[in-house]
C-alpha positions in Angstrom: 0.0 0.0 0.0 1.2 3.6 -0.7 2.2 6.1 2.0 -0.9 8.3 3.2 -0.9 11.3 1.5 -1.0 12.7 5.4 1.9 11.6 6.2 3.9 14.1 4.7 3.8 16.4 7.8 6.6 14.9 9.3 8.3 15.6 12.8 11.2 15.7 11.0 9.8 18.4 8.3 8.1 20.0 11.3 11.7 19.7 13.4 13.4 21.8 10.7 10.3 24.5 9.9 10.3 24.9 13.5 14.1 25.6 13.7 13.5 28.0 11.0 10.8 29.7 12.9 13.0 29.9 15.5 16.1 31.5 14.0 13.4 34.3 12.7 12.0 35.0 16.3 14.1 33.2 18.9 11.3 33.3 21.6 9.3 30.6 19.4 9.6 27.2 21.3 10.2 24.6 19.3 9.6 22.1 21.6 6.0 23.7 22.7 4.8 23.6 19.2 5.8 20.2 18.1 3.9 19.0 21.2 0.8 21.0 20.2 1.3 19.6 16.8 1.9 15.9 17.6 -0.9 15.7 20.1 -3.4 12.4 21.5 -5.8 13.5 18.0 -2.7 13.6 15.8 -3.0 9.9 14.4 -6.6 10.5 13.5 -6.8 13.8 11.4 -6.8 13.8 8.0 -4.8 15.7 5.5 -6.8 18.9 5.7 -7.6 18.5 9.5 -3.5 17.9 9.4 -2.7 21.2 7.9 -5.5 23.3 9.5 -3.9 22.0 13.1 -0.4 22.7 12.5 -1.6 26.2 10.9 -3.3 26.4 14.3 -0.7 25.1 16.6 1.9 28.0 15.0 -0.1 30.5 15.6 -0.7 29.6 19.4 3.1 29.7 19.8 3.1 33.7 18.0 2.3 36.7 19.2 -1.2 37.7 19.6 -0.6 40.3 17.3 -1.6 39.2 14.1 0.8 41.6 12.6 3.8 40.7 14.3 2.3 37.0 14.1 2.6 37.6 9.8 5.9 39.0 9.9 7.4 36.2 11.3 5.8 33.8 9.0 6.6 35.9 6.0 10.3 36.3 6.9 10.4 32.8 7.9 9.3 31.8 3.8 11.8 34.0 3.1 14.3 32.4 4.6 13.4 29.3 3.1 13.4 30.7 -0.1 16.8 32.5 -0.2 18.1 29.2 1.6 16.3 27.0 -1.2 14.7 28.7 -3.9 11.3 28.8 -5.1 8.9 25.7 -5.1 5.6 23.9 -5.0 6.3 22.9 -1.3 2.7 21.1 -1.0 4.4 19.8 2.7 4.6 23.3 3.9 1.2 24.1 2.9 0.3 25.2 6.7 1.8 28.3 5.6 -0.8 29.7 3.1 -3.5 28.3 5.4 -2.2 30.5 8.2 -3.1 33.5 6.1 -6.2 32.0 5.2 -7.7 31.2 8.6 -6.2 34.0 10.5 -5.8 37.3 8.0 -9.0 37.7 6.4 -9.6 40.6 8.5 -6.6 42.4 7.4 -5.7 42.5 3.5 -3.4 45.0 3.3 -1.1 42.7 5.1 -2.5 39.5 4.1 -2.6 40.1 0.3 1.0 40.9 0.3 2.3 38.0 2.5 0.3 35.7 0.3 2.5 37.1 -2.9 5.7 36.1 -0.9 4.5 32.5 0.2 3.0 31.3 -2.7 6.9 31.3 -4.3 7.3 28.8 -1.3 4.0 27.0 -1.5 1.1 27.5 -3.5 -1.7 29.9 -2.4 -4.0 29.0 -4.2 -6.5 27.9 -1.9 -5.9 31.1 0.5 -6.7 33.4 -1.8 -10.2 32.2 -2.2 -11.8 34.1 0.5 -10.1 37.2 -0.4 -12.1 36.7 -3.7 -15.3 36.6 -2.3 -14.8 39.1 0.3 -12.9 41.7 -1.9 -13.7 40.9 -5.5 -13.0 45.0 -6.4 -10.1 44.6 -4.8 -8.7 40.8 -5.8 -9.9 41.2 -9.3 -7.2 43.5 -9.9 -4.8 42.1 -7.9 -4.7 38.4 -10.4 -4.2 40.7 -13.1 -1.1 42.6 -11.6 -0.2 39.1 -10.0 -0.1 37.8 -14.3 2.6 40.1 -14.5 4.7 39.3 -12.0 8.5 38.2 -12.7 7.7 34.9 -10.5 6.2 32.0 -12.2 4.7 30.7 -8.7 2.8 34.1 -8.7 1.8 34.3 -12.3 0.6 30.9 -11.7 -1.3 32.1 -8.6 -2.9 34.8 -11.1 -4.8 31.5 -12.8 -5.0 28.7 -10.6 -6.0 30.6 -8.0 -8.5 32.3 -10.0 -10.5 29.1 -10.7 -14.3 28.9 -11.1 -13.8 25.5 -9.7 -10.5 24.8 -7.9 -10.7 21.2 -6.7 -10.7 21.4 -3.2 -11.0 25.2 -3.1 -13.6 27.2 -2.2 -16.3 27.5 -4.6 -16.6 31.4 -6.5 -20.3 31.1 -7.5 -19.6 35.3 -8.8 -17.1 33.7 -11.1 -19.2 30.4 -12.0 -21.8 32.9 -13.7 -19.8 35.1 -15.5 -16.2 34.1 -16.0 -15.3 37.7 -17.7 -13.0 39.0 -14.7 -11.0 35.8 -15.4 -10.3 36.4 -18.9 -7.8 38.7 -19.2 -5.3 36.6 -17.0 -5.6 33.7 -19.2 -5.3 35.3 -22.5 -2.0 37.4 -20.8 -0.8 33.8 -19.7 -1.8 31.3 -22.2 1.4 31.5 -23.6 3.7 32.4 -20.3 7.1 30.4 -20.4 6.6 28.5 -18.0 4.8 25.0 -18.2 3.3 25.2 -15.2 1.4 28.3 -15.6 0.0 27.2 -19.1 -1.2 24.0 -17.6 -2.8 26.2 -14.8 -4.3 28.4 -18.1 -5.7 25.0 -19.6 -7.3 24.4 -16.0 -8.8 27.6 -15.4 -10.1 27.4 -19.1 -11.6 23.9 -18.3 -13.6 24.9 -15.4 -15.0 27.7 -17.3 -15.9 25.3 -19.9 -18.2 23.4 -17.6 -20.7 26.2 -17.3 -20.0 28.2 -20.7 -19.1 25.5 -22.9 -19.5 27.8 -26.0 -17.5 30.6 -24.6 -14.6 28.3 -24.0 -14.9 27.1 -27.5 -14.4 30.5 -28.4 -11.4 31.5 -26.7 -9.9 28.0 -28.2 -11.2 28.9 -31.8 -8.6 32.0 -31.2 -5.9 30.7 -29.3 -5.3 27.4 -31.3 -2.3 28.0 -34.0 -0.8 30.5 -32.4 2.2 28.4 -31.1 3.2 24.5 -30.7 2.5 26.0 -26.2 -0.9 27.7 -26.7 -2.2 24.4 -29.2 -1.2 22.1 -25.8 -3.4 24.4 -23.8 -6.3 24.0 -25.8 -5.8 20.5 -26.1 -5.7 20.2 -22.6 -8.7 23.0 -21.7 -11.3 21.1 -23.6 -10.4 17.8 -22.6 -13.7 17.8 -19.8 -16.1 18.6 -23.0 -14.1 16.2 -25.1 -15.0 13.7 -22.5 -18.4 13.8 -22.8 -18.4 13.9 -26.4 -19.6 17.4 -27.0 -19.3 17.5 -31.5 -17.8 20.9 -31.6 -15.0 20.2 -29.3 -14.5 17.0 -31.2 -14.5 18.6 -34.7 -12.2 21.0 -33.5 -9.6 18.1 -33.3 -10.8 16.4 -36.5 -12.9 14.0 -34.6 -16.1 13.2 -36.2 -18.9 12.0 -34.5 -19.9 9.4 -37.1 -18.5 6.7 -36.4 -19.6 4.0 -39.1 -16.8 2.0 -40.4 -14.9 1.7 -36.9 -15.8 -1.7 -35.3 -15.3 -2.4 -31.8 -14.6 -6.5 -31.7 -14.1 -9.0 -29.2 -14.6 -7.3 -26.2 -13.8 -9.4 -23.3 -13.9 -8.3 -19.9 -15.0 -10.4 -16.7 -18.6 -10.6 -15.4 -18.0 -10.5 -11.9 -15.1 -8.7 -10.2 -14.2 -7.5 -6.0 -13.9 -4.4 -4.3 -10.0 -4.0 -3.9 -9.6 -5.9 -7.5 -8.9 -4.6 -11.0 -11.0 -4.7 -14.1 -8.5 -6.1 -16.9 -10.1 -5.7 -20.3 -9.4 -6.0 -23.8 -10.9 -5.3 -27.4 -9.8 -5.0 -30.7 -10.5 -1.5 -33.1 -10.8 -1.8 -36.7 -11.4 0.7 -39.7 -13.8 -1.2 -42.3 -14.2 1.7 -44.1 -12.1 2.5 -47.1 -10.3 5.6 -46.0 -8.6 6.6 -42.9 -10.2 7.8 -40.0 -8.8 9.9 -37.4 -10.5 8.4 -34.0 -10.5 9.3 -30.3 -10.7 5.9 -28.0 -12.0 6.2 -24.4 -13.7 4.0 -22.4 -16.1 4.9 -19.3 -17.3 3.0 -16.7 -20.8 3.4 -15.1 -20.0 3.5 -10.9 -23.3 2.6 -9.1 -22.8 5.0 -5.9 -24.2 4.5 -2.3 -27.2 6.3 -2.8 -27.9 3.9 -5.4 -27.4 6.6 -8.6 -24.8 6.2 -11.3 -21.6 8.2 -11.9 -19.8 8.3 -15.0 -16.5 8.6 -15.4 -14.4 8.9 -18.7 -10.7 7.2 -19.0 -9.1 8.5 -22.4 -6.8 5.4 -24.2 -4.9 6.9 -27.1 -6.1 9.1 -30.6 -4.9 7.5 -33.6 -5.6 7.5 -36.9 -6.5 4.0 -38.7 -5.8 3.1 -41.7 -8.5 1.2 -44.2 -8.7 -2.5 -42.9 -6.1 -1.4 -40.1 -7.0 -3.1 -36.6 -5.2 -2.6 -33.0 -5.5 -4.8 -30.2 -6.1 -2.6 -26.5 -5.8 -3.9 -23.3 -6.4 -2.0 -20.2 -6.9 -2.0 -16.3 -9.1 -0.4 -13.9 -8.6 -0.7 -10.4 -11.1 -0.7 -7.6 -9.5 0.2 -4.5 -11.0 2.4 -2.2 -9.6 5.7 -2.2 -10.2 8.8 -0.2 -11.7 10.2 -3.0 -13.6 6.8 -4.3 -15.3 4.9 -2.6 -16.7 1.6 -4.3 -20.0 0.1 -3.9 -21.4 -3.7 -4.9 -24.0 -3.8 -7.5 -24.1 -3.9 -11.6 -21.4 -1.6 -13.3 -21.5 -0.8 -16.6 -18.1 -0.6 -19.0 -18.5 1.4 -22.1 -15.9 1.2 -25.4 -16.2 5.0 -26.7 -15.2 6.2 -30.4 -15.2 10.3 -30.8 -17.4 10.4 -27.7 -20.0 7.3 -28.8 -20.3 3.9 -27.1 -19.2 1.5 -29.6 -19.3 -1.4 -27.5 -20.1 -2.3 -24.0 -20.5 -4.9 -21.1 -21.5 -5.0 -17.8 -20.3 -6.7 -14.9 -21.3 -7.5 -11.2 -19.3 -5.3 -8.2 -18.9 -7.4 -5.6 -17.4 -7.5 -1.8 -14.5 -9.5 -0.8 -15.0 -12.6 1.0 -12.5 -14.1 3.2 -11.6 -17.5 4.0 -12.4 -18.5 7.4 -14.8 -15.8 8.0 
């Protein structure tokens, strides 16, 4: 089994942020805070709960003044950064959340401090309630923030500025009309730096999931530009490639008829466990007597505990078949339980999809394990 996710907040990566702490404000006590950190309700928390306590626990061993509190912390990332450089740190991402939980109250200095951290570790999901509380103010600020000469704050500008971060506060403002957003991404969709495009391409999906037609739009525009922005489109329509959506597919040269492409000799098992994998194979074949340019996917029908279905959408390869040309695909699925998936027994469906159309399917019975001797 892999290493919890959680686990990441070590003592020994809490030992040396402490240490760093302490060199910025020697009255910090290392010792203090690692026991407030490490407590009886450690072993139980989960990642979130993880960060939100350590965020917690440092600011119980800082001055009640929230502005001398943020000083520390922001020289303290400095010091990390002159000592290391910039980075994604995710494991120090009880910095940002400091901000977040404890300078809402106080922009002017929170705004700021979140500029110099997020070269440390992302704040992404920080800056989310500054949107909603300060939109005139925030608004503004992402576009400045596009500019910036750091590519962990340009990529602040988008990511941060998501319709729909994944676990991110929700902006329902910029779920209903994505304009403030747009002039980041079109000053970034080419930035020189990969990770701020594929923040771009992110943004740019999310926005497709409410204004599919305006995302279209934007890709009509940016597509050809340059080898960078043609990845970024690729990548911001893949959630309405997923589901098939013609104009996204056409836009790719995928067409949505799909006669002359045989899905043969599908062969997947009938009944499977919870913890197993679905291995499954099928052969694709042109019939037709020109070459066809396909997208393969295949989807798999989840029954949930409620008792409702939920799709999801695995993309296999694009390819382009010659006449008579036929490729054998085999793939897996697992079903473990995640913290993000859970699995639940009951019929499941698995689904063969050509340019967004089920060309062949089978479904199969989800069931518990059952061990010996019990």
């Amino acid at each position: 089994m892999p290493e919890p996710l959680k686990n990441i907040f070590s003592r020994p990566l809490l030992q040396d942020f402490a240490q760093s702490v302490q060199y910025v404000w020697p009255l910090f006590d290392q010792k203090i805070f690692q026991d407030r950190v490490f407590d009886t309700d450690w072993e139980q928390l989960e990642l979130k709960q993880r960060m939100r306590h350590i965020a917690q626990s440092l600011r119980a061993g800082l001055p009640d003044d929230y502005p001398a509190a943020l000083e520390i912390v922001v020289k303290t990332t400095e010091k990390l950064l002159a000592e290391r450089g910039e980075s994604m740190a995710f494991d120090h991402c009880f910095i940002p959340d400091f901000v977040e939980v404890y300078g809402t109250d106080d922009p002017g200095l929170s705004i700021p401090a979140l500029e110099v951290i997020t070269r440390w570790c992302s704040a992404e999901f920080a800056v989310r309630p500054f949107l909603l509380r300060y939109p005139e103010r925030m608004y503004p600020q992402m576009l400045h923030w596009a500019e910036h000469g750091s590519a962990m704050v340009r990529r602040l500008a988008s990511e941060g500025f998501r319709p729909r971060l994944p676990w991110g506060m929700g902006i329902p403002a910029l779920k209903r009309d994505p304009s403030p957003v747009l002039p980041v991404l079109e000053k970034l969709k080419a930035d020189p730096a990969e990770t701020v495009r594929r923040s771009v391409a992110n943004n740019l999906n999310d926005i497709s999931k409410d204004h599919p037609a305006l995302a279209l739009e934007i890709a009509a525009r940016w597509q050809g530009q340059s080898p960078e922005t043609d990845r970024v489109v690729r990548h911001a329509l893949r959630g309405l490639l997923k589901k098939g959506h013609a104009d996204a597919l056409a836009r790719f040269g995928f067409g949505q008829e799909i006669g002359g492409i045989a899905v043969e000799n599908l062969s997947a098992p009938d009944r499977l466990v919870i913890g197993g994998t679905l291995i499954f194979s099928f052969t694709v074949k042109n019939t037709a007597e020109q070459a066809r340019q396909i997208r393969l996917e295949y989807g798999i029908d989840y029954l949930t505990g409620s008792g409702k279905i939920s799709s999801k959408v695995f993309k296999i390869k694009e390819t382009t078949l010659a006449p008579g040309q036929s490729e054998n695909i085999e793939r897996r699925q697992r079903f473990t339980d995640f913290t993000t998936r859970k699995h639940y027994p009951g019929i499941h469906r698995l689904r063969i999809l050509v340019n967004g159309k089920a060309a062949a399917e089978q479904e199969f019975q989800l069931e518990w394990q059952v061990y010996e001797g019990l």
